[in-house]
Each structure stands twice: as structure tokens, then as C-alpha cells.
Kinemage of the C-alpha trace (Angstrom):
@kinemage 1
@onewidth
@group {chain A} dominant
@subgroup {mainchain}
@vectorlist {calphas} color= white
{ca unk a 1} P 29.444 -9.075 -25.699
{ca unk a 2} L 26.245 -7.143 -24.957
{ca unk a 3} L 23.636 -8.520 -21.865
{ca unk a 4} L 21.510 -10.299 -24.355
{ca unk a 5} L 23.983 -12.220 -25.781
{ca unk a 6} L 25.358 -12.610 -22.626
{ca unk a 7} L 21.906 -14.248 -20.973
{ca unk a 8} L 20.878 -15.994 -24.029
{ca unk a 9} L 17.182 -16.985 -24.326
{ca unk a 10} L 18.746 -20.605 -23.323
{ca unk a 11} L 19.612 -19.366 -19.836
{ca unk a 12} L 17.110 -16.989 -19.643
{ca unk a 13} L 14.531 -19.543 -18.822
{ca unk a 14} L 16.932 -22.521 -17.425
{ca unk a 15} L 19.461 -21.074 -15.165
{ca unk a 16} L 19.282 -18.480 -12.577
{ca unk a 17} L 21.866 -16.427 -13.616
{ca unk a 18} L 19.204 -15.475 -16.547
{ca unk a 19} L 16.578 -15.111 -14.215
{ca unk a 20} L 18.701 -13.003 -11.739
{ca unk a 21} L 19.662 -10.745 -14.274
{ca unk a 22} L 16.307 -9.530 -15.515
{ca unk a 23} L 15.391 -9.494 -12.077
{ca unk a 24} L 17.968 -6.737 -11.350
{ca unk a 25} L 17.000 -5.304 -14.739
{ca unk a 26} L 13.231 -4.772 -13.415
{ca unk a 27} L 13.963 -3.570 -9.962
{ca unk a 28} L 16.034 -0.651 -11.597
{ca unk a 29} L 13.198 -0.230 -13.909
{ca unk a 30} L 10.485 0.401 -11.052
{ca unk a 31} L 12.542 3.124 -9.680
{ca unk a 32} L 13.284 4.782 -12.896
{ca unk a 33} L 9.551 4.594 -13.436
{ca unk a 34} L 8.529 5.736 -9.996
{ca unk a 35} L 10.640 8.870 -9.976
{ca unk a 36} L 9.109 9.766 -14.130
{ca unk a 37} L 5.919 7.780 -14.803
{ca unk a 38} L 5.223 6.666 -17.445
{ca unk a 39} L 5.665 9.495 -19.925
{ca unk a 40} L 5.896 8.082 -24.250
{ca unk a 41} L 9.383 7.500 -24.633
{ca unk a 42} L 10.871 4.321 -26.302
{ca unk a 43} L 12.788 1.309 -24.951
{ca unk a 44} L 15.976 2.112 -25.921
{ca unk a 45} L 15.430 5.553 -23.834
{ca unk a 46} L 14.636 3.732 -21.068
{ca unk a 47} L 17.365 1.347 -21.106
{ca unk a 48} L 19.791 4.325 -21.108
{ca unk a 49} L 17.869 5.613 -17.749
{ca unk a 50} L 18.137 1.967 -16.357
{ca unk a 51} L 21.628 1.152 -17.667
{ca unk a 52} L 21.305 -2.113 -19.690
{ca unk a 53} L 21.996 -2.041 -23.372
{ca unk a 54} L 18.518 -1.785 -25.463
{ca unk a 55} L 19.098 -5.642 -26.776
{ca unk a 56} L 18.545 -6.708 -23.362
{ca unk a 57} L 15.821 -4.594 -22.601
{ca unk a 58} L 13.946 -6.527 -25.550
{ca unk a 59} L 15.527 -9.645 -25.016
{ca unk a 60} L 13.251 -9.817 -21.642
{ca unk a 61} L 10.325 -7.946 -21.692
{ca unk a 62} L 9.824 -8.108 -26.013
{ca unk a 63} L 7.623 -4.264 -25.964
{ca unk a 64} L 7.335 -1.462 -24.284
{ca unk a 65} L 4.083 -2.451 -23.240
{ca unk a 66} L 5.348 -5.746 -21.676
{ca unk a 67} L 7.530 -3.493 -20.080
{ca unk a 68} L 5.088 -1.404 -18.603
{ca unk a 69} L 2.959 -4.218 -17.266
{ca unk a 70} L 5.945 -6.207 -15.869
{ca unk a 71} L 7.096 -2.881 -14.014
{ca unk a 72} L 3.923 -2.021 -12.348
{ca unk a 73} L 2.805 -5.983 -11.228
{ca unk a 74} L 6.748 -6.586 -9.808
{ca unk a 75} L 5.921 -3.485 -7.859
{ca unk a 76} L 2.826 -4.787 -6.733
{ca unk a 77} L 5.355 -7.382 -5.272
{ca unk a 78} L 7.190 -5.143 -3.141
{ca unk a 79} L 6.376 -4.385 0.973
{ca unk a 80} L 3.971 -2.041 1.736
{ca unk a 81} L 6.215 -0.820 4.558
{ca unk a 82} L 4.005 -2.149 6.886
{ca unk a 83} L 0.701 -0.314 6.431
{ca unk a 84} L -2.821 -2.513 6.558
{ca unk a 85} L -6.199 -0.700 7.011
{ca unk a 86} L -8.024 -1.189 10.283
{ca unk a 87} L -9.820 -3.794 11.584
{ca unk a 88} L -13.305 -4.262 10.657
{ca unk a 89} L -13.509 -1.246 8.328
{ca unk a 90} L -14.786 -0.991 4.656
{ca unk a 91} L -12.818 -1.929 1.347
{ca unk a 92} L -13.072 1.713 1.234
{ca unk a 93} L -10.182 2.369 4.199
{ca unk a 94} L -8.326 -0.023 2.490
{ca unk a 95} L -8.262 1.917 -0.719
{ca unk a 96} L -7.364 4.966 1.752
{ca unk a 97} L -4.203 3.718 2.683
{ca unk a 98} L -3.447 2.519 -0.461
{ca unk a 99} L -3.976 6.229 -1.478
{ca unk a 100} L -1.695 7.825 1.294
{ca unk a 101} L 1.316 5.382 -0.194
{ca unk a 102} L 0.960 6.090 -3.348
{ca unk a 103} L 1.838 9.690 -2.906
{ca unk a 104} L 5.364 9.099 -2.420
{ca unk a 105} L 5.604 7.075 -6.065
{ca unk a 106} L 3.572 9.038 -8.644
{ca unk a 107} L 5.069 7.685 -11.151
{ca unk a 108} L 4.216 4.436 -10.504
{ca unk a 109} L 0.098 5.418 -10.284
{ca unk a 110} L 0.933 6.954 -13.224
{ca unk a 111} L 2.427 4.316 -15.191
{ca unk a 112} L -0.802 2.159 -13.487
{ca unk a 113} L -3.449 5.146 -15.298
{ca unk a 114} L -0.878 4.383 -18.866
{ca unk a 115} L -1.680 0.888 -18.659
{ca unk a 116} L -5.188 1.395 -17.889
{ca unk a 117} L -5.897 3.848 -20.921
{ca unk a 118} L -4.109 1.505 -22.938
{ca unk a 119} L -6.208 -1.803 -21.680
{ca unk a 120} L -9.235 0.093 -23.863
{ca unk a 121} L -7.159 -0.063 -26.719
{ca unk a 122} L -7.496 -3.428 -28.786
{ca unk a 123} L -3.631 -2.929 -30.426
{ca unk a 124} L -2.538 -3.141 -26.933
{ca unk a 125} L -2.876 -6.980 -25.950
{ca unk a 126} L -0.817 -7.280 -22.987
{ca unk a 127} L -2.019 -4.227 -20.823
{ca unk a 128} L -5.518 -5.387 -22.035
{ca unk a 129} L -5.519 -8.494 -20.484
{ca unk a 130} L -3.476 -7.398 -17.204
{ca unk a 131} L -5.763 -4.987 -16.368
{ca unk a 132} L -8.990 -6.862 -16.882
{ca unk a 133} L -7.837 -9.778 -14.660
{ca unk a 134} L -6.906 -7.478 -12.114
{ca unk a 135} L -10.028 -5.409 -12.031
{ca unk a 136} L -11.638 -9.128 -11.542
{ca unk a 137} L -9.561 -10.010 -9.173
{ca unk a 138} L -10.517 -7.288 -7.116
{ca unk a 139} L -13.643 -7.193 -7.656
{ca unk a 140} L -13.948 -10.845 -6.381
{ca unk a 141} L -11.648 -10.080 -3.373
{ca unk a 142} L -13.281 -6.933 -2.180
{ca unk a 143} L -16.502 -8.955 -2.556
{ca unk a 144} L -15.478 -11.530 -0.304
{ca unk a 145} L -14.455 -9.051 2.086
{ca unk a 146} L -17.829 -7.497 1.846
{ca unk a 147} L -19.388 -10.105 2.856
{ca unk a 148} L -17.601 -11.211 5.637
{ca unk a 149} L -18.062 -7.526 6.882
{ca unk a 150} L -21.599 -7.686 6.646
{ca unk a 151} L -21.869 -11.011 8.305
{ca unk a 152} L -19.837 -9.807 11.207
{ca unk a 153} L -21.744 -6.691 11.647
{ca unk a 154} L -19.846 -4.228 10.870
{ca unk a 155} L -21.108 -3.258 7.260
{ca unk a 156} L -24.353 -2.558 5.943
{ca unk a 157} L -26.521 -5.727 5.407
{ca unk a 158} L -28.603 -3.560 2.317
{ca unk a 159} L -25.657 -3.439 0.042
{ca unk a 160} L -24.607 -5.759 -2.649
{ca unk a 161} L -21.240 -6.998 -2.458
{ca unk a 162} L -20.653 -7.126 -6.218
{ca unk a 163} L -21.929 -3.324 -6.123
{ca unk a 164} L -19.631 -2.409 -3.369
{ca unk a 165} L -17.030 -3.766 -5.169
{ca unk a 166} L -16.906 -2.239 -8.659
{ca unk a 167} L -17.855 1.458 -6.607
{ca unk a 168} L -14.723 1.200 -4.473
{ca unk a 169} L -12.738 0.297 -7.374
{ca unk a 170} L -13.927 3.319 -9.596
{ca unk a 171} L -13.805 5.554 -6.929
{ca unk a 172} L -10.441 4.851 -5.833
{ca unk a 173} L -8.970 4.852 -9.553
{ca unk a 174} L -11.565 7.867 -10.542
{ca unk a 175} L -10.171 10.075 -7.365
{ca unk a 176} L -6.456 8.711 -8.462
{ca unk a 177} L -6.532 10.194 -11.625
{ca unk a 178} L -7.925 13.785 -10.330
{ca unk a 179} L -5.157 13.795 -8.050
{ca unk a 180} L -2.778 13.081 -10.644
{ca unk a 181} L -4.194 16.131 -12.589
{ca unk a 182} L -4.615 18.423 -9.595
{ca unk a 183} L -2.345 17.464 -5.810
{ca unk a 184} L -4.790 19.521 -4.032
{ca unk a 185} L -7.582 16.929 -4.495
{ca unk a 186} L -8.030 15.395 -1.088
{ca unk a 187} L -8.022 11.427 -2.248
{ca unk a 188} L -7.913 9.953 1.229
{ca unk a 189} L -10.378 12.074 2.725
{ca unk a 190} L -13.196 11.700 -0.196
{ca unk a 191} L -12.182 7.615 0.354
{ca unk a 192} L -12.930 7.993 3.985
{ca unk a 193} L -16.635 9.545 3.451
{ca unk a 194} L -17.498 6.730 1.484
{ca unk a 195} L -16.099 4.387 4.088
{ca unk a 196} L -18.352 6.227 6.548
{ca unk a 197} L -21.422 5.796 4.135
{ca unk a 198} L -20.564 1.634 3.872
{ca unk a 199} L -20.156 1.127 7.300
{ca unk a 200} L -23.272 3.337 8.281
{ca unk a 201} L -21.321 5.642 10.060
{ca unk a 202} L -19.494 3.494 12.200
């Protein structure tokens, strides 16, 4: 009996043994794709690397493009061992430390640039719609946090939050990619000069 006859599509969504199972299934996935990327290969290659038969692999994620985007947002999920920016600093220092993580898991900001590149893409429905809602949902958080910055005094009352927003954003992801290209690109530091030009120098 292979895994997806096993967890049939029955008690993949009613019981939890389903649910447990492509649970496990994912969290081998993320560090399969953390170690490689992202690199074109096909399902059934990756469900060799992961160790699940390739029916199973499409019996819960359908693509390897639902694959993809299910890998990167579990690991989204996981503890960021701790780390949170300072205190009354800039979206900016947040993206920093977000930065200094993500060089121990390439892979994974690789497989985030994949889904990204593929989002502009119209035959590419799921990454399209995961990455615009979360380049939304940034942009509405870090404008938030803007504001409450700038009301507290500790960010430049002249910007616009929206504005602020969308520049960290492409700054972070724009300095993520030239450090995927080319390690000696100093990420973090360029990320702290622009949280020194938010916060007026603070």
C-alpha cells in the first residue's frame, strides 16, 4: 500500500492521522529545501530527497508549485530562535535581523526569490496569489508600525507610512537577491543605513 492510498483524501481532511502525516511530510520538506533551494527539479525528485513515495507527494500538495508555497509559509511558522529587533527602531532593523537569520537557510530565501519570480508569471496561480497577499500584508503591517513610530517620536514625522513601507520591502528583498548572487554583499549593514536615514539618525 503506498502513503496515498494509505491517507486517503477521506482522512486527509477528517482525521488527524491524515493531517499528521502531511505534516511530517512538510517539515522534512523545509529542510530538504533549506539545505538546496529551490533549484527546477520535479516532484517525484523531491519525494526521493524527502522519503515519501511521489503519489503522496501529489496526493497533498497537487504541484510543485503548491509545494513550493506550502514549504516556504510552514516555515514562516517556525521560531525565530528568539531574535526580535530593538525597541523603538525602524521596520528597517527589523528587516536586519531578518537578514542575519536567513544566512544560515539559503535555500529557503531562495526558494522565497523562486516563488517570487514565479508570482509575475500568470501560468503560475498559486505563487501568484501567495506572494501578492503577503507583500500586502506587509505593507499594511510595516505601515502600522510606522506610524506608531512616528507618533511616539522615534521616527521621522515627514515620511509616509505607505512609502516607508513598500521601500523597506524592496530593499530588503532587492539586497536579498544580491546576496544570493554575490555572499560578500553586506545585507545587514546596507539595512542598517537606511534604518539610520528613517529614524533621523537616532
Amino acid at each position: 500500500m503506498t502513503d496515498a492510498e494509505a491517507d486517503s483524501p477521506r482522512t486527509r481532511g477528517r482525521y488527524p492521522k491524515g493531517i499528521a502525516r502531511r505534516q511530517e511530510i512538510l517539515d522534512k520538506a523545509i529542510d530538504v529545501f533549506a539545505k538546496r533551494g529551490s533549484q527546477k527539479t520535479s516532484l517525484r525528485a523531491i519525494a526521493q530527497e524527502v522519503g515519501v513515495t511521489h503519489a503522496a507527494l501529489t496526493h497533498y500538495f497537487g504541484s510543485l508549485e503548491e509545494l513550493l508555497v506550502e514549504v516556504y509559509r510552514e516555515s514562516q511558522r517556525r521560531p525565530d530562535n528568539g531574535k526580535q529587533p530593538p525597541a523603538a527602531s525602524s521596520p528597517a532593523m527589523a528587516m536586519r535581523v531578518s537578514a542575519e537569520k536567513n544566512r544560515s537557510i539559503p535555500g529557503l530565501v531562495q526558494l522565497y526569490s523562486t516563488l517570487t519570480a514565479m508570482a509575475l508569471e500568470d501560468n503560475h496561480p498559486a505563487a501568484q496569489e501567495f506572494i501578492t497577499d503577503r507583500f500586502a500584508r506587509l505593507r499594511e503591517e510595516i505601515s502600522r508600525q510606522v506610524i506608531e513610530l512616528q507618533d511616539s517620536g522615534h521616527l521621522r514625522a515627514d515620511l509616509d507610512p505607505a512609502h516607508v513601507a513598500a521601500l523597506v520591502i524592496a530593499a530588503s528583498d532587492g539586497l536579498q537577491t544580491q546576496w544570493l548572487l554575490d555572499g560578500a554583499v553586506d545585507h545587514e549593514g546596507a539595512l542598517e543605513m537606511l534604518d539610520r536615514l528613517l529614524t533621523g539618525g537616532r
